[in-house]
C-alpha positions in Angstrom: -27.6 -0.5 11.2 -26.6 -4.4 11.1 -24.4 -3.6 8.5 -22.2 -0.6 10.2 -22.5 -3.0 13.8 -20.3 -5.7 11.2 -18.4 -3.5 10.2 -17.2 -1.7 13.7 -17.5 -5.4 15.4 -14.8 -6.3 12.2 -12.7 -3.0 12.8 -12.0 -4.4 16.4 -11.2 -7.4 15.4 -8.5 -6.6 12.5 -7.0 -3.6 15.1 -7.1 -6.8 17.8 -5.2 -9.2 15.9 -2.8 -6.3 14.4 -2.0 -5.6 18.4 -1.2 -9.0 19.3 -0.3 -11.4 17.1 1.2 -9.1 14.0 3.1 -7.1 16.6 6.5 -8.2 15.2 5.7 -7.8 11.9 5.4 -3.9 12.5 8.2 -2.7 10.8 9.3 0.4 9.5 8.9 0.9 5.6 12.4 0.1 5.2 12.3 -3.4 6.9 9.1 -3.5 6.0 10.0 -7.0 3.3 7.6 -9.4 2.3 9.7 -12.1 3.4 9.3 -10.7 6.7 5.5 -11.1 6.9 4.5 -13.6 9.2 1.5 -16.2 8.3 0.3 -16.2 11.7 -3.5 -17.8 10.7 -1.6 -20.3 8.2 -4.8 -23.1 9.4 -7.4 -20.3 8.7 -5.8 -18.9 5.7 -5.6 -22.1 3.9 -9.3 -22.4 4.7 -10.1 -19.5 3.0 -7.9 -19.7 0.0 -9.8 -23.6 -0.5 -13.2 -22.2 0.0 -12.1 -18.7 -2.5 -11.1 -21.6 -4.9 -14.2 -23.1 -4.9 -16.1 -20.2 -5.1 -13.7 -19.2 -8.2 -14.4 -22.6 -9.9 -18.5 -21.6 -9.4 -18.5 -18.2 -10.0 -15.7 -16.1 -11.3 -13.6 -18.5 -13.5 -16.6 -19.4 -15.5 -17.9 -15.3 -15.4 -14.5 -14.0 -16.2 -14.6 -16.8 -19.3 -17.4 -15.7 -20.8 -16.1 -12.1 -20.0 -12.9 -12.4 -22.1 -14.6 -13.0 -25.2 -16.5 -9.6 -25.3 -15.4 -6.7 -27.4 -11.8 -5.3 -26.6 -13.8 -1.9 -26.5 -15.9 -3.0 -24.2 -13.7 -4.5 -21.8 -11.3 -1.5 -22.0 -14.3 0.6 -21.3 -15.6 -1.5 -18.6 -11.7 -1.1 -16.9 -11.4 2.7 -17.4 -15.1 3.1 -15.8 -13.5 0.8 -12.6 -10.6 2.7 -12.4 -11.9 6.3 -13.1 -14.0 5.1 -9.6 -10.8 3.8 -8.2 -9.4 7.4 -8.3 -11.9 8.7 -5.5 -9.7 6.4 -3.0 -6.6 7.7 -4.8 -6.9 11.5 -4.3 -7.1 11.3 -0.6 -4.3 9.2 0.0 -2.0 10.7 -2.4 -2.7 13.9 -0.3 -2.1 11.7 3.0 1.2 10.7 1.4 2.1 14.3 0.5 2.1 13.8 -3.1 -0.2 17.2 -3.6 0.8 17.3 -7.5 -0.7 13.7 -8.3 -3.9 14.7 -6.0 -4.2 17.3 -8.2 -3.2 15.5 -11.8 -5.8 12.8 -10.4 -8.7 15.0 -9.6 -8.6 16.7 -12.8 -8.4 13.2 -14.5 -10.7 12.1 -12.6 -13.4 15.3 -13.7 -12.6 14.7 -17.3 -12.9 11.2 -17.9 -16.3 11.1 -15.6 -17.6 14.4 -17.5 -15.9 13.9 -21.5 -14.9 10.4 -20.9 -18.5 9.4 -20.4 -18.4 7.9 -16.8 -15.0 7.0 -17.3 -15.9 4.9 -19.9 -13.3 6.4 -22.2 -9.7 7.6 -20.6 -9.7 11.0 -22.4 -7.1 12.2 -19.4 -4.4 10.0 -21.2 -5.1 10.8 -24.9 -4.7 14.4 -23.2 -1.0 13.8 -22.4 -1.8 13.2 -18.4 0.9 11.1 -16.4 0.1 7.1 -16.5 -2.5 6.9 -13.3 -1.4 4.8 -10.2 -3.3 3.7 -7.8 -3.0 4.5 -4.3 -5.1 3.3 -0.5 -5.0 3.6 2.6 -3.2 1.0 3.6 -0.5 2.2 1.2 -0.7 5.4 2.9 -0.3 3.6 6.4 3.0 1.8 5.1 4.3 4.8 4.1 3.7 6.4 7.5 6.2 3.0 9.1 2.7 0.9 10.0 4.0 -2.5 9.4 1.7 -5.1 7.6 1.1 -7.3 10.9 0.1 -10.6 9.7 -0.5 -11.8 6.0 -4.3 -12.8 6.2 -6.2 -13.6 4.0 -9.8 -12.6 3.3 -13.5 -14.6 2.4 -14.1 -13.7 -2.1 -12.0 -10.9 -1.7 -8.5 -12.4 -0.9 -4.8 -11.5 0.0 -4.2 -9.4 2.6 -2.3 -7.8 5.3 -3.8 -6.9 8.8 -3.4 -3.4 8.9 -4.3 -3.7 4.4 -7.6 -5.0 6.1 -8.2 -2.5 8.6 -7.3 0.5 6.8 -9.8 -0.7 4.2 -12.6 -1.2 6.8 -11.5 2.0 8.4 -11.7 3.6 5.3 -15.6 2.6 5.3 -16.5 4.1 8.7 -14.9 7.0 8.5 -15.8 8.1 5.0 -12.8 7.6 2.9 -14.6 5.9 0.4 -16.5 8.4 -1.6 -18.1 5.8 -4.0 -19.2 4.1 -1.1 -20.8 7.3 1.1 -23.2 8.2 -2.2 -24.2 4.7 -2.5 -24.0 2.5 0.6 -23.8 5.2 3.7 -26.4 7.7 2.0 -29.4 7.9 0.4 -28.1 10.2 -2.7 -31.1 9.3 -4.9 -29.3 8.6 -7.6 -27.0 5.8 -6.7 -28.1 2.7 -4.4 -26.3 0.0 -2.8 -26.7 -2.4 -5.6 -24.3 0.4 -7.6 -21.5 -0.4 -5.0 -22.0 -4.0 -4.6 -22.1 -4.4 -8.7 -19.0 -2.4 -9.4 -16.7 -4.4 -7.2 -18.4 -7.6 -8.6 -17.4 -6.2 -11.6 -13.5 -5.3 -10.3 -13.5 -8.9 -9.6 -14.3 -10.2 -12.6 -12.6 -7.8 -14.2 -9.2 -8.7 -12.9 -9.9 -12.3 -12.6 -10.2 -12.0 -16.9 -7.1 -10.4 -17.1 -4.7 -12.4 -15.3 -7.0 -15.8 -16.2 -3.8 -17.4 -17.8 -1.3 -16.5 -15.6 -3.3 -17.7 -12.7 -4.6 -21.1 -14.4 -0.5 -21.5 -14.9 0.5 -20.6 -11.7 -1.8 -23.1 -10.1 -1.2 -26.2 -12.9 2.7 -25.2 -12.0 3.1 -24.7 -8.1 3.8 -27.1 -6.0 1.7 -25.1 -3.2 -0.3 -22.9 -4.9 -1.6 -21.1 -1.6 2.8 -20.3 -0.9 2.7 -18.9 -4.6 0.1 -16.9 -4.5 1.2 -15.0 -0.8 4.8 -14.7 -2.2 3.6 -13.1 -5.3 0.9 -11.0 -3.4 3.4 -9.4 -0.8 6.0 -8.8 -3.3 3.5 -7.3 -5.4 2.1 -5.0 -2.6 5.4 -4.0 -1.6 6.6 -2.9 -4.9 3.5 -0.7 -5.0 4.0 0.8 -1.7 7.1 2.1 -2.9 5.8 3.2 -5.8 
């Protein structure tokens, strides 16, 4: 119960400050630049990106060190298993988008590589000839639909952000656009637990943290603001996706 009152009581909040202060930054997709997204919380932001630092320096630099030096078969399986999940938020949203040909081409990737592909551990979909899979969410979807970002924000461990990025992903929670998260956070499948949820985005983390470990440790050693870097490359990044 606590947890779904913090997650409504955060819903209001990310709706609230996409209403009021990222009201100009609601564009249409076509004007919808990263230049153009204001840093309305630039004070709280930059508190956030110090204490995600910190944390970083703790937790996931030294994790995603030791991480990198495990088998390339394992990391490649531990990837495929995070994205074979990440295709449960993909299917819906490439149907909200319109894109019914990829919802299908995902969901029968999706059916192979948990059922052949061992969990996903192995991507038999692409050794099948399927498309290379792209990953799609809600707040994508909302883009796409002329919902402009609102503010850049960004967000305690987790990161970048965008207000309505934010809200669509808390949305996404409540209204139960997250299959991964319905079976193992919202109900009591059996089978899956909380923990299960909790340990696979952990595990995203880290995961993506090990992969871009040098590019980030030179971003930072080479920008003269490394919070500046990091949004500019973010936005540009999130925009290139929304359009696909």
């Amino acid at each position: 119960m606590f947890r779904k009152l913090l997650i409504i009581t955060s819903l209001i909040l990310f709706t609230s400050l996409n209403a009021n202060a990222g009201y100009d930054g609601e564009l249409v997709l076509k004007k919808n630049q990263p230049a153009e997204v204001k840093d309305c919380f630039e004070t709280l932001n930059r508190a956030t990106f110090a204490f995600n630092q910190v944390l970083d320096g703790v937790i996931f630099k030294p994790v995603a060190s030791a991480y990198k030096v495990l088998p390339a078969p394992v990391k490649n399986g531990v990837s495929n298993s995070l994205d074979n999940l990440s295709t449960l938020i993909t299917i819906p949203n490439n149907i909200l988008q319109g894109e019914i040909k990829k919802a299908g081409i995902n969901s029968g990737r999706f059916f192979i590589n948990t059922t052949i592909g061992i969990l996903g551990f192995i991507d038999v979909a692409q050794h099948l000839g399927f498309p290379e899979y792209e990953k799609e969410d809600y707040g994508q979807s909302l883009a796409t639909m002329g919902v402009g970002p609102g503010c850049y924000l960004v967000l305690p461990v987790i990161g970048p952000s965008t207000v309505r990025d934010a809200t669509a992903s808390v949305a996404s929670l409540i209204g139960g656009g997250d299959a991964w998260y319905n079976v193992t956070v919202s109900n009591d499948t059996h089978y899956f637990s909380d923990f299960d949820y909790y340990a696979s985005r952990v595990t995203s983390g880290v995961d993506f943290r090990a992969k871009n470990y040098d590019a980030i440790e030179n971003l930072e050693k080479n920008s003269i603001d490394f919070y500046a870097s990091v949004k500019s490359l973010y936005l540009q990044d999130r925009q290139q996706k929304i359009l696909n």
